[in-house]
C-alpha positions in Angstrom: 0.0 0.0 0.0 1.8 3.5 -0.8 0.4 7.0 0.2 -0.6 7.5 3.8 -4.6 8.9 4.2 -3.7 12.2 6.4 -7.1 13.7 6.3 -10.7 12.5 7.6 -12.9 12.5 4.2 -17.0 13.0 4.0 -18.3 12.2 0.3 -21.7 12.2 -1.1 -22.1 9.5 -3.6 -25.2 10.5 -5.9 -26.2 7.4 -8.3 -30.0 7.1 -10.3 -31.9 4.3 -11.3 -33.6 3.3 -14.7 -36.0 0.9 -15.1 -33.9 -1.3 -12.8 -34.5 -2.3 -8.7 -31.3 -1.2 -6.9 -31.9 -3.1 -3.8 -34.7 -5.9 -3.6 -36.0 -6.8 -0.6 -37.0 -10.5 0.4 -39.3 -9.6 3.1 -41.2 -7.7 0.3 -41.0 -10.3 -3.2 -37.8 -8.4 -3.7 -39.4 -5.6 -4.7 -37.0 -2.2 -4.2 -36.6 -0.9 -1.0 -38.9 1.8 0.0 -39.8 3.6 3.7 -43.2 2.9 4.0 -44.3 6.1 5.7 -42.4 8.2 3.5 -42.4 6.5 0.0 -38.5 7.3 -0.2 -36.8 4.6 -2.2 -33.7 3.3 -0.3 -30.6 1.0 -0.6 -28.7 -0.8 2.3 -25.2 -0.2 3.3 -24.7 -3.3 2.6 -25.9 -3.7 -0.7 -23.6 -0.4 -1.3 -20.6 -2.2 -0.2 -21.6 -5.6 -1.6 -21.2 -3.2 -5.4 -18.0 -1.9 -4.1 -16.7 -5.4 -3.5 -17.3 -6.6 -7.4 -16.0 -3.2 -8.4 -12.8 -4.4 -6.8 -12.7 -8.1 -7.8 -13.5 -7.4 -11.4 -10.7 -4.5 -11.2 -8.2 -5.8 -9.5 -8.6 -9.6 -10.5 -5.0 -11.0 -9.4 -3.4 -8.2 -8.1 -2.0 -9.0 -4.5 -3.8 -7.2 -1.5 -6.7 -7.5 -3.3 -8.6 -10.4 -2.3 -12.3 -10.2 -1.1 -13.2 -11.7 2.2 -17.2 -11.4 2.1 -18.1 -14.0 -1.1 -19.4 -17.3 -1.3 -16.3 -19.0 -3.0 -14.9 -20.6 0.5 -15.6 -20.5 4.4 -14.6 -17.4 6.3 -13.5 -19.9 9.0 -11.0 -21.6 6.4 -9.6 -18.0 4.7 -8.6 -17.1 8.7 -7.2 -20.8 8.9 -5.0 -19.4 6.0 -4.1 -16.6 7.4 -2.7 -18.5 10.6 -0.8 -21.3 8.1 0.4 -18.1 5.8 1.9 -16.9 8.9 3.1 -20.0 10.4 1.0 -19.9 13.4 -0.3 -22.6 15.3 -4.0 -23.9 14.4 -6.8 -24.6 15.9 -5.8 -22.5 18.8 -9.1 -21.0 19.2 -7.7 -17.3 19.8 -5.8 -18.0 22.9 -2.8 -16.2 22.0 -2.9 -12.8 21.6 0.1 -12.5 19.8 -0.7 -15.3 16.8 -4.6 -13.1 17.0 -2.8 -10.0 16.3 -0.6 -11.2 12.7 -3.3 -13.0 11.5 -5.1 -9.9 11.7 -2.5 -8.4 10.1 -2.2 -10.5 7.1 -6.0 -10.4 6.7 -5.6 -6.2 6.8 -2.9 -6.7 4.1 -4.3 -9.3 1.9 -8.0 -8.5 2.1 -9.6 -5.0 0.5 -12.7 -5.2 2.0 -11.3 -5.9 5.9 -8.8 -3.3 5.2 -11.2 -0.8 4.1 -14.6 -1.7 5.5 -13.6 -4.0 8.4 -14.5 -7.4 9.6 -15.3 -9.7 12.2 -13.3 -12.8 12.1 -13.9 -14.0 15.8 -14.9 -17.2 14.9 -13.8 -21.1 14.5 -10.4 -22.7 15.7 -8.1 -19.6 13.9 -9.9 -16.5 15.2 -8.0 -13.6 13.5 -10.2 -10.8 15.9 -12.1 -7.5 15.2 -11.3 -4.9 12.3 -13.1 -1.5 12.6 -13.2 -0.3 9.3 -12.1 3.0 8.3 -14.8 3.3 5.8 -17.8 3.9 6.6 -20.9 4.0 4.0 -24.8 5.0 5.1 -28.3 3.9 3.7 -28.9 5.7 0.1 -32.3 7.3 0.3 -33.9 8.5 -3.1 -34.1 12.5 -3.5 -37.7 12.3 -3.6 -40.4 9.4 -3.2 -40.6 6.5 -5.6 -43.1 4.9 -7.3 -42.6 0.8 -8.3 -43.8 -1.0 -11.5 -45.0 -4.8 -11.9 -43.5 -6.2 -15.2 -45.2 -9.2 -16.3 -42.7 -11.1 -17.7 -42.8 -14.4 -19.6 -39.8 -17.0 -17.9 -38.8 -19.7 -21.2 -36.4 -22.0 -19.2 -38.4 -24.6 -16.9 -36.5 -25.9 -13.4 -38.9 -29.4 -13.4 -39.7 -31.7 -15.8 -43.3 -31.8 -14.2 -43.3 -27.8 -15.2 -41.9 -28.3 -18.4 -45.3 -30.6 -19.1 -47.6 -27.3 -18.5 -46.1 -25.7 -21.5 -43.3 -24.2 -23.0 -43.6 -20.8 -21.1 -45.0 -19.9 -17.7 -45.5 -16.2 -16.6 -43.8 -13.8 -13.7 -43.5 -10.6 -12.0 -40.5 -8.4 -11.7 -40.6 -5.2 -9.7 -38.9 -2.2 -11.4 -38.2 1.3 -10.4 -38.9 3.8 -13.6 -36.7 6.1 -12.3 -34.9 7.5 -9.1 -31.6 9.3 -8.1 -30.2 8.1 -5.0 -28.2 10.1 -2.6 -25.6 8.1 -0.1 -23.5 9.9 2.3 -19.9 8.1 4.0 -16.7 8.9 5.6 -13.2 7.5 5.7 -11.3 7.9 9.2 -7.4 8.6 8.4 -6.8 7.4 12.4 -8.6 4.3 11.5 -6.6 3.5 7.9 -3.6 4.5 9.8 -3.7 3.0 13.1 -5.7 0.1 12.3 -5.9 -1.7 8.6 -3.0 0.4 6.5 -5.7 1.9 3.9 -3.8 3.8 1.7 
């Protein structure tokens, strides 16, 4: 990692919608996201950072200190067993030395974007490698003004059964759509926290 982050930084991140759902929700059919009192669309922080993360993979596809943590390709319990066996620790030691906690830690700050930049918990299974406090920091996006949602019938071609295949060729859906909406996300990133804590450059 090269230049050191000196100041604290506060950025608005502005980003619209068209004919798309930024953020379903499963609760709701995965329909967008929307404050029921208000009738403001809005996205998680989460779903924010879960973007930032494929940014970064697609981006950054080999380079070193740029894995991702948070995806479904392994265990987190096995990527801190790495870290301990990168570092020639001792296993299966179920955090009990501070020490061996602390490198791990280390080599998942230096290895990982998203712990380095967003933090992590990585407290459990045999090879605990501790608590990151990220030094980026991303709120809820919240629409500029309130949203209105549109059911798409849509026609689905591919079956998943053979017993659905035998009601036809086609079978109908719904998809939930957002016309349009600009967003509005607000976020900081702590220099004392890049600094002290993960080595964000």
């Amino acid at each position: 990692m090269s230049e050191v982050i000196k100041n604290r930084y506060e950025f608005v991140v502005l980003f619209d919608v068209e004919n798309g759902n930024p953020n379903g929700d499963p609760d709701a059919g995965n329909a967008p996201r929307v404050d029921v009192e208000s009738g403001y669309g809005f996205v998680t922080d989460v779903c924010l950072k879960r973007k930032i993360r494929n940014y970064v993979e697609l981006a950054k596809e080999g380079e070193a200190g740029y894995n991702i943590l948070i995806k479904p390709d392994r265990s987190l319990n096995a990527k801190f067993t790495e870290a301990y066996e990168a570092e020639g620790l001792k296993t299966k030691n179920k955090g009990k030395n501070p020490d061996d906690v602390k490198r791990a830690r280390e080599y998942m700050c230096r290895n990982y974007f998203d712990v380095r930049a967003f933090g992590a918990v990585m407290s459990t299974g045999d090879d605990q490698c501790g608590i990151v406090r990220g030094p980026v920091q991303i709120n809820f996006a919240r629409s500029i003004s309130p949203v209105s949602i549109q059911d798409v019938t849509i026609t689905r071609q591919a079956r998943t059964t053979e017993d659905r295949k035998e009601t036809g060729d086609t079978e109908m859906g719904r998809k939930s759509v957002i016309p349009y909406a600009l967003y509005r996300a607000e976020g900081y990133v702590s220099a004392a926290l890049a600094n002290k804590s993960t080595g964000l450059s």
